[in-house]
mmCIF file of the C-alpha atoms, coordinates in Angstrom:
data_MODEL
# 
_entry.id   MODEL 
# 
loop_
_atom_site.group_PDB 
_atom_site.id 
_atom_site.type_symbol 
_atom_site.label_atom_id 
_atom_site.label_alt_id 
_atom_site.label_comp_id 
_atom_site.label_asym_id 
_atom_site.label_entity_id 
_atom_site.label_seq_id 
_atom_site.pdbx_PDB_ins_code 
_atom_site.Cartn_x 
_atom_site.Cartn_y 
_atom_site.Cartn_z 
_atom_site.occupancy 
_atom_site.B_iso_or_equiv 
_atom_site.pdbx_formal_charge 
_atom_site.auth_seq_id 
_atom_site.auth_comp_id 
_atom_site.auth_asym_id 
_atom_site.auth_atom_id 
_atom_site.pdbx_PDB_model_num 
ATOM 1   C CA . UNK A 1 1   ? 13.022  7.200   24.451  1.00 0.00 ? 1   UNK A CA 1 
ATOM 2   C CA . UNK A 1 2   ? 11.743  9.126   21.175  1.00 0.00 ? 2   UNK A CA 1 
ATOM 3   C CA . UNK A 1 3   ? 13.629  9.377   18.240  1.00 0.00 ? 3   UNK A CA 1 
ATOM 4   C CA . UNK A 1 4   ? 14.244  13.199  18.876  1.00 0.00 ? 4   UNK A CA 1 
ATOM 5   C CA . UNK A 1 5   ? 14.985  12.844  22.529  1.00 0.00 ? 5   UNK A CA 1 
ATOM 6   C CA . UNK A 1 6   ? 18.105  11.026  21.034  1.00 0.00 ? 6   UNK A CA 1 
ATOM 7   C CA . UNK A 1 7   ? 18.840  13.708  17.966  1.00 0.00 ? 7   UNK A CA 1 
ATOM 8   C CA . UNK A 1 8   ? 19.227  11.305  15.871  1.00 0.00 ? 8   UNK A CA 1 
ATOM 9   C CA . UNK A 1 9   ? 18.213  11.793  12.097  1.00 0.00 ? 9   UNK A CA 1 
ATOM 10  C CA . UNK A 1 10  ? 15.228  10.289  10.384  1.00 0.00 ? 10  UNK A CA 1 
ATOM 11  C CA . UNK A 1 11  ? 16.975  7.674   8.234   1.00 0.00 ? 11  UNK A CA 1 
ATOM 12  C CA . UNK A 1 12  ? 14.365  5.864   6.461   1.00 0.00 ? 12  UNK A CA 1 
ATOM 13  C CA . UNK A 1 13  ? 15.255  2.372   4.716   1.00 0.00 ? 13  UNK A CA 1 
ATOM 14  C CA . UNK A 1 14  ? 15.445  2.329   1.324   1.00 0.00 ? 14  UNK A CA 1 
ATOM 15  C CA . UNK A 1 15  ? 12.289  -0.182  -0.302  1.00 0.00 ? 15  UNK A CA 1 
ATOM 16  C CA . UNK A 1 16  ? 13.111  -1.619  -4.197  1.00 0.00 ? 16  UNK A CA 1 
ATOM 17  C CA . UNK A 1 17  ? 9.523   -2.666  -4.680  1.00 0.00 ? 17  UNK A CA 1 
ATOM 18  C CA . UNK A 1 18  ? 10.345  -4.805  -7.468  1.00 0.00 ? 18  UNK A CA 1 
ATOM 19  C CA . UNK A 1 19  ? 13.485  -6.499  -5.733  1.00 0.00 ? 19  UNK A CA 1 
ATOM 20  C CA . UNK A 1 20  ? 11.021  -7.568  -2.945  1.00 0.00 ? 20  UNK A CA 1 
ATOM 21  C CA . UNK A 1 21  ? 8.348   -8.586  -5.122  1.00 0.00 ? 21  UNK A CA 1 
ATOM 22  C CA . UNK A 1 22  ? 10.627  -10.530 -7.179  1.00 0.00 ? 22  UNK A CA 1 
ATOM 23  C CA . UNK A 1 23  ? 11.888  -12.451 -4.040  1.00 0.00 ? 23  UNK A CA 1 
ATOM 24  C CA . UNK A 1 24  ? 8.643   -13.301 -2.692  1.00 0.00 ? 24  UNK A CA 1 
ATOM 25  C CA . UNK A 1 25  ? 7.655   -14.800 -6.349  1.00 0.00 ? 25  UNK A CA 1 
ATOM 26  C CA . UNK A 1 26  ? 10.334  -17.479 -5.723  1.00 0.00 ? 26  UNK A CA 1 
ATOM 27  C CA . UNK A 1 27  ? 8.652   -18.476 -2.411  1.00 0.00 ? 27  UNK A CA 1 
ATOM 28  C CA . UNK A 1 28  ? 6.166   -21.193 -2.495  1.00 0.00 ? 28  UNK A CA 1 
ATOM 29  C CA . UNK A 1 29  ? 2.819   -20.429 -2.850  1.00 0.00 ? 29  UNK A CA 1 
ATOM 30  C CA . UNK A 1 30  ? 3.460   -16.470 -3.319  1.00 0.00 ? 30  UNK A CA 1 
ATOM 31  C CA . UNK A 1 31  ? 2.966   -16.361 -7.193  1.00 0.00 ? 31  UNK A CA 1 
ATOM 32  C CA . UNK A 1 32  ? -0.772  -18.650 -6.843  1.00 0.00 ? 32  UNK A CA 1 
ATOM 33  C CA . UNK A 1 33  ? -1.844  -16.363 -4.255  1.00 0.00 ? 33  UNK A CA 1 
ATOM 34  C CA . UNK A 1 34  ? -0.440  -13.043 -6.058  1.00 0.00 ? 34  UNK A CA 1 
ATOM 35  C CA . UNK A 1 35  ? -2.283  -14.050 -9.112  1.00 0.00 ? 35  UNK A CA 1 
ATOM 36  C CA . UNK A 1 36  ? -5.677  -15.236 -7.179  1.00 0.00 ? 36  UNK A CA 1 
ATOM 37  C CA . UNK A 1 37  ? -5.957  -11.578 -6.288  1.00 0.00 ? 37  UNK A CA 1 
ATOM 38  C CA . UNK A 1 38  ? -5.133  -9.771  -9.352  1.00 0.00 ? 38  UNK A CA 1 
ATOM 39  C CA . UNK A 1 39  ? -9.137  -9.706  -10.317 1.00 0.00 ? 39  UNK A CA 1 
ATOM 40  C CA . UNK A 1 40  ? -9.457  -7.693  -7.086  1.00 0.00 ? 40  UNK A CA 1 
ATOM 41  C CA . UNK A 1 41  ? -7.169  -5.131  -7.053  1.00 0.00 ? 41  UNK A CA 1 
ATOM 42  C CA . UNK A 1 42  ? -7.557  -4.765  -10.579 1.00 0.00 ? 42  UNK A CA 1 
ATOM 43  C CA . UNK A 1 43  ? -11.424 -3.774  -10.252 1.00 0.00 ? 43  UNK A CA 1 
ATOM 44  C CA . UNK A 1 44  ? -10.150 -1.841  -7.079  1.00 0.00 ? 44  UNK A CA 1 
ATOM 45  C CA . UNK A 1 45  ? -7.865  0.347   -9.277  1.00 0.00 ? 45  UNK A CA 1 
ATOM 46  C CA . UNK A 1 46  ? -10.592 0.753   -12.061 1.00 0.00 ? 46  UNK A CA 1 
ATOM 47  C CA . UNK A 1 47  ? -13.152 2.095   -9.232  1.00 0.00 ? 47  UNK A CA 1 
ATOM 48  C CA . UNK A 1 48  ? -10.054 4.501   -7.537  1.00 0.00 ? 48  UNK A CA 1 
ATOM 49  C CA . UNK A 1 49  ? -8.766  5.768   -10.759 1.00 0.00 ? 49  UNK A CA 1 
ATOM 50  C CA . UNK A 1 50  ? -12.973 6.402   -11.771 1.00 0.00 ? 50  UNK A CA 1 
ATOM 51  C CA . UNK A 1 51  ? -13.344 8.965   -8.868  1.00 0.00 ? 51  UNK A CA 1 
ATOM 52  C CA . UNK A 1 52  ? -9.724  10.352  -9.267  1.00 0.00 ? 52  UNK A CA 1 
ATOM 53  C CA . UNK A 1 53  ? -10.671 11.176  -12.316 1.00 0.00 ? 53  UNK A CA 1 
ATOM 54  C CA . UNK A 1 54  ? -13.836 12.688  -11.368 1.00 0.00 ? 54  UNK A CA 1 
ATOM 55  C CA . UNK A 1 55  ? -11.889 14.467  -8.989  1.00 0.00 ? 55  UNK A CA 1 
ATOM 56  C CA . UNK A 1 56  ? -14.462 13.027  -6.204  1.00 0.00 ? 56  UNK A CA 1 
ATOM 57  C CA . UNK A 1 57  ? -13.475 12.648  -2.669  1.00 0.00 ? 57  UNK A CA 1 
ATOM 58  C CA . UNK A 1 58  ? -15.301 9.903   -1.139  1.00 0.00 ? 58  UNK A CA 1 
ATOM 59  C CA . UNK A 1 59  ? -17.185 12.434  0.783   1.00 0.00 ? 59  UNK A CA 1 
ATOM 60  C CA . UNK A 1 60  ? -18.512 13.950  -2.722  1.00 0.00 ? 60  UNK A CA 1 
ATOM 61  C CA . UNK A 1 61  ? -19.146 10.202  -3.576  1.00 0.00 ? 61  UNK A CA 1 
ATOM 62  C CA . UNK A 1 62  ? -21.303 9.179   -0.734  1.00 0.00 ? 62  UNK A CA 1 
ATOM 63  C CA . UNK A 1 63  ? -23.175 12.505  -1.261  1.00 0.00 ? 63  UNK A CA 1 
ATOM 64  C CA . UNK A 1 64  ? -24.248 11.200  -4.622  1.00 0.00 ? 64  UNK A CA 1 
ATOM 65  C CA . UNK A 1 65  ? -24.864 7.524   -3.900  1.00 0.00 ? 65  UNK A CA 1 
ATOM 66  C CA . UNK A 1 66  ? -26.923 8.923   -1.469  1.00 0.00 ? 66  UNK A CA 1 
ATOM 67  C CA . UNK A 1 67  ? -24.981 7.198   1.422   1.00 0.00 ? 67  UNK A CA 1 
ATOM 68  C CA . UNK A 1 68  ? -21.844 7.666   4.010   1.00 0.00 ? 68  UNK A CA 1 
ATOM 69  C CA . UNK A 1 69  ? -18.239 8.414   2.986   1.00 0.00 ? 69  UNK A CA 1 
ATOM 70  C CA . UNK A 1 70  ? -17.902 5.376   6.013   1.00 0.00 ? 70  UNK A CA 1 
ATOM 71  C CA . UNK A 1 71  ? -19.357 3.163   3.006   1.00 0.00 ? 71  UNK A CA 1 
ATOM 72  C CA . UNK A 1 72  ? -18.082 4.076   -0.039  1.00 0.00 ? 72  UNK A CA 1 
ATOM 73  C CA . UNK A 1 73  ? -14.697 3.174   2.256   1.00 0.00 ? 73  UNK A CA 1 
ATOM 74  C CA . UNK A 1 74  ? -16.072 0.072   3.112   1.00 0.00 ? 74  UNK A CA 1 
ATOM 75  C CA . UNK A 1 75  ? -17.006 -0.775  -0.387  1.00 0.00 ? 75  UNK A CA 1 
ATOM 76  C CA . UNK A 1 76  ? -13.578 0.293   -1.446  1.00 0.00 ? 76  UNK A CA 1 
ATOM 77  C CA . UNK A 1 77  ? -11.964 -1.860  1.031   1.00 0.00 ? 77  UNK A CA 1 
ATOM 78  C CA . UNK A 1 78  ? -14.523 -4.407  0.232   1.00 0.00 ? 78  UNK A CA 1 
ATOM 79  C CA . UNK A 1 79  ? -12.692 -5.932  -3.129  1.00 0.00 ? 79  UNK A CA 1 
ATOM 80  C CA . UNK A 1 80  ? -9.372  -6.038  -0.762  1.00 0.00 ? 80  UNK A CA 1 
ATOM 81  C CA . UNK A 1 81  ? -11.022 -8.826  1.220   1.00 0.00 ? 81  UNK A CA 1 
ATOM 82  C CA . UNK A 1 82  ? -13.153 -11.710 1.791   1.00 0.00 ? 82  UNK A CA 1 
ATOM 83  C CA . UNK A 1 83  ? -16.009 -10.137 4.164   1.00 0.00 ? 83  UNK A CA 1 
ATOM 84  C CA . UNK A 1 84  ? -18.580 -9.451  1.028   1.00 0.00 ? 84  UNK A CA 1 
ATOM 85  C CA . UNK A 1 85  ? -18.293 -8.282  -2.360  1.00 0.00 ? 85  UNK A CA 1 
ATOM 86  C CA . UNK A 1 86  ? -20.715 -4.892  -3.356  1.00 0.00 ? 86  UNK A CA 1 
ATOM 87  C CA . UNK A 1 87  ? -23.675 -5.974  -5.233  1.00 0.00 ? 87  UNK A CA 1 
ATOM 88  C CA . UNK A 1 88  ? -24.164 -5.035  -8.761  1.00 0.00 ? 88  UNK A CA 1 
ATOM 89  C CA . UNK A 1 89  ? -26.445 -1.914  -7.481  1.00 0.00 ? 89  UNK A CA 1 
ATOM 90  C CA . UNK A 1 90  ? -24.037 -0.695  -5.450  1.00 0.00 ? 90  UNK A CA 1 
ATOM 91  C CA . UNK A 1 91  ? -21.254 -0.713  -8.270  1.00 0.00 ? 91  UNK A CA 1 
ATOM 92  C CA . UNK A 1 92  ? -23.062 0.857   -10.551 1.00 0.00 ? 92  UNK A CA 1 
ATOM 93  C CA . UNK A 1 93  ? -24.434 3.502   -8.129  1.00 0.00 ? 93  UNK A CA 1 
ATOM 94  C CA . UNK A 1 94  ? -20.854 3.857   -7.635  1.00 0.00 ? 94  UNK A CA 1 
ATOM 95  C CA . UNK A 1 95  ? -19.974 4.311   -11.278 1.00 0.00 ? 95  UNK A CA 1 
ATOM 96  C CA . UNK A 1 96  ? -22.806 6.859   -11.693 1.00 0.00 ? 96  UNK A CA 1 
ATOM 97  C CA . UNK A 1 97  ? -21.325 8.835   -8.662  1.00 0.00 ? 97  UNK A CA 1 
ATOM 98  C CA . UNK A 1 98  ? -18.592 9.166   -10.751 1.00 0.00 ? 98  UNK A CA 1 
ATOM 99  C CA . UNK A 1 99  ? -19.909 9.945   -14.271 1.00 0.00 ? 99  UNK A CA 1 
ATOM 100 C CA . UNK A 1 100 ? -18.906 6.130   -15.346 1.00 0.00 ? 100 UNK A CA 1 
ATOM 101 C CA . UNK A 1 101 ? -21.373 3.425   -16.295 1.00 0.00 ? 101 UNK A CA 1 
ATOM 102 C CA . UNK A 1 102 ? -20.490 0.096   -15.010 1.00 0.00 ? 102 UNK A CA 1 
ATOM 103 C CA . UNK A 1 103 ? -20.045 -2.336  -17.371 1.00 0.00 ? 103 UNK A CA 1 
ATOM 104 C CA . UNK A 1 104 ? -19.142 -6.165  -16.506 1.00 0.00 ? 104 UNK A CA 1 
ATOM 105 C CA . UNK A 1 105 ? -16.758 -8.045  -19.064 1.00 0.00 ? 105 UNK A CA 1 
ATOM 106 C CA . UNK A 1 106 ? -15.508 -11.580 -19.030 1.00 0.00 ? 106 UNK A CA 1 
ATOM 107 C CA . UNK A 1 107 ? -12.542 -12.128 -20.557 1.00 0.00 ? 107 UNK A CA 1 
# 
């Protein structure tokens, strides 16, 4: 039975994002494998915030990469997992898309 078959409000559960996050640091293993993928999503933010910026859909994106909005997703996705990283190319056509220039540091 649905939710609005029963009238029953919408009562969502409160979330304290940094209460959780804190608790699942103290579990074995959590803080290695939090840390393992901060390269990731930190490169994932940089590209995001690059065409938010731009104020670039990823339709507008794939328009000037010259490819799909179904891959710029994919390459965004991409740095969230292990199934391939974008090449070099790809990043910087990326970047371009987006009025950046890539730029690789090591720090």
């Amino acid at each position: 039975m649905k939710r609005s078959e029963l009238n029953e409000p919408f009562n969502p559960v409160p979330l304290d994002i940094k209460a959780e996050l804190e608790q699942a640091m103290s579990r074995p293993g959590f803080k290695e494998a939090w840390d393992a993928l901060e390269e990731e999503y930190a490169t994932l933010a940089t590209l995001l915030a690059a065409r938010r910026d731009a104020g670039l859909t990823q339709d507008e994106v794939a328009e000037r990469m010259g490819t799909t909005k179904s891959a710029v997703s994919r390459l965004e996705a991409s740095l969230r997992n292990d199934k391939g990283s974008p090449s070099f190319a790809t990043l910087r056509k990326y970047a371009h898309a987006c009025g950046r220039r890539l730029v690789v540091r090591l720090v």
